[in-house]
C-alpha positions in Angstrom: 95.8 32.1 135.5 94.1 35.0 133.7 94.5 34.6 129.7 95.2 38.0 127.3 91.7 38.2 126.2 90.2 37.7 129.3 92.7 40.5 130.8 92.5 42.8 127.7 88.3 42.4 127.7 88.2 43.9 131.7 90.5 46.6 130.5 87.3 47.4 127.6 89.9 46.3 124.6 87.7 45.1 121.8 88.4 41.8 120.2 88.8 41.8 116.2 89.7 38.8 113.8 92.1 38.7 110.9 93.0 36.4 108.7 96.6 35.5 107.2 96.3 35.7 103.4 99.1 33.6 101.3 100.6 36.5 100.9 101.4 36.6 104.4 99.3 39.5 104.6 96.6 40.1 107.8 93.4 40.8 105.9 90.9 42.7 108.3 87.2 43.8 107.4 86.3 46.6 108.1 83.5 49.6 108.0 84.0 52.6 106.4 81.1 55.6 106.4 78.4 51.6 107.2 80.4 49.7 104.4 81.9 46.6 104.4 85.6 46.6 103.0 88.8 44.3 102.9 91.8 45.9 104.5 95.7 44.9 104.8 96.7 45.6 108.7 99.6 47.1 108.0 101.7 47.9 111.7 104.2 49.9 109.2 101.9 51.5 107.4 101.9 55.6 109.0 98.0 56.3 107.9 95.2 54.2 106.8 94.7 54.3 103.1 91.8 53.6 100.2 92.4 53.1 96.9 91.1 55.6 94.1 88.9 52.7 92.7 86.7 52.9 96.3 86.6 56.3 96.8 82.4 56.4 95.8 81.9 52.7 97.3 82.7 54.3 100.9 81.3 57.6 100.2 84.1 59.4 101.0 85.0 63.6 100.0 87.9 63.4 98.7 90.2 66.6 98.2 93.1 67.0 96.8 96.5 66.6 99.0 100.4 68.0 99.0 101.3 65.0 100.5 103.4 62.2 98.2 103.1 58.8 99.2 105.7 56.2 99.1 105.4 52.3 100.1 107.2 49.7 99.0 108.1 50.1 95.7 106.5 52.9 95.3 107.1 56.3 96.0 105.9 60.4 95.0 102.7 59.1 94.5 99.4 61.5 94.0 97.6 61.4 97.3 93.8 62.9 98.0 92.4 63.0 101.9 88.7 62.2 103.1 88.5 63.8 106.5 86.0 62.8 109.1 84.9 59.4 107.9 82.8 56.8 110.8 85.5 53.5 111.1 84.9 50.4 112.5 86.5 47.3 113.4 84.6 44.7 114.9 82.8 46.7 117.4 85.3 48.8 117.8 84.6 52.5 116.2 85.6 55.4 115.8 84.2 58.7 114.5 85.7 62.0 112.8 88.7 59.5 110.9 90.9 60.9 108.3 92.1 58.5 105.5 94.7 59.1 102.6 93.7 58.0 98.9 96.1 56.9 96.7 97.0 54.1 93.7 96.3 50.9 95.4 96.9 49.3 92.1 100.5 48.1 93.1 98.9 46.1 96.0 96.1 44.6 94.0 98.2 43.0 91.2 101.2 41.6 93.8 97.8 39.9 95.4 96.7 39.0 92.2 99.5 37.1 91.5 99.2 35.2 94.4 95.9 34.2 93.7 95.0 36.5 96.8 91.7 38.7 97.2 92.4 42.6 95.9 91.8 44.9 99.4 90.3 48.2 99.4 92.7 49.7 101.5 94.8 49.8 104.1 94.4 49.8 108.4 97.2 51.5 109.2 99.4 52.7 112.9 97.1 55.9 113.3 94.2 53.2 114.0 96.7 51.1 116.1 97.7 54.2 117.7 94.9 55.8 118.3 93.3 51.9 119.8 96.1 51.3 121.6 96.9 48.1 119.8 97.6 45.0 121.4 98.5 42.4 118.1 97.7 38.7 118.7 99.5 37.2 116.0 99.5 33.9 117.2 96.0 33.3 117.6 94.8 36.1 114.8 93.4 38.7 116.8 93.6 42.8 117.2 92.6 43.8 120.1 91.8 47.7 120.1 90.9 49.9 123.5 87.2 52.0 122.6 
């Protein structure tokens, strides 16, 4: 019998690691614009997301947004959006990606707290969406379809 990664690699899904933080949290690197980041996969999170703080790290053109953000325990927050940006996960990529920015800070410090690495963002459903997601929580992986 066939195992899911086998099955998911003939159907051209890439294969992408996270880690469980003691938060409880799956940390994912990824690429943003060729550099390297810390992200939250976040299956509730609407849109992926960058903090203020990294907007020049990933070289992103930010403008200004009507859009409010809300998370939890947080919400009407200032937003910007960086359109067309080069993701990648793994070997998974994908070109012409919109992100929101907004106030990570929130995240950071309830990391923080825990002793747990501050992220620069977060990979959110338009990623799983737009990959087709398949989430191996069991044995840590996201597999995405190219």
């Amino acid at each position: 019998m066939k195992n899911l990664h086998e099955i998911l690699k003939k159907e051209k899904y890439k294969k992408i690691k996270f880690k469980l933080t003691k938060t409880q949290h799956l940390l994912i690197k990824a690429k943003i614009n060729g550099v390297k980041g810390n992200f939250i996969l976040d299956t509730g999170a609407s849109n992926s997301c960058i903090g203020f703080d990294s907007v020049e790290l990933f070289q992103l053109n930010a403008i200004d947004s009507k859009t409010k953000a809300s998370g939890a325990g947080a919400t009407g927050m200032h937003t910007q959006t960086a359109l067309n940006n080069h993701l990648q996960l793994g070997s998974w990529k994908s070109s012409d990606f919109d992100l929101v920015i907004f106030d990570l800070s929130h995240v950071n410090e309830a990391l923080q707290q825990y002793k747990a690495k501050p992220v620069h963002g977060i990979i959110g459903a338009d990623v799983l969406m737009k990959g087709k997601a398949i989430v191996d929580y069991y044995n840590h992986y996201l597999y995405l379809l190219q």
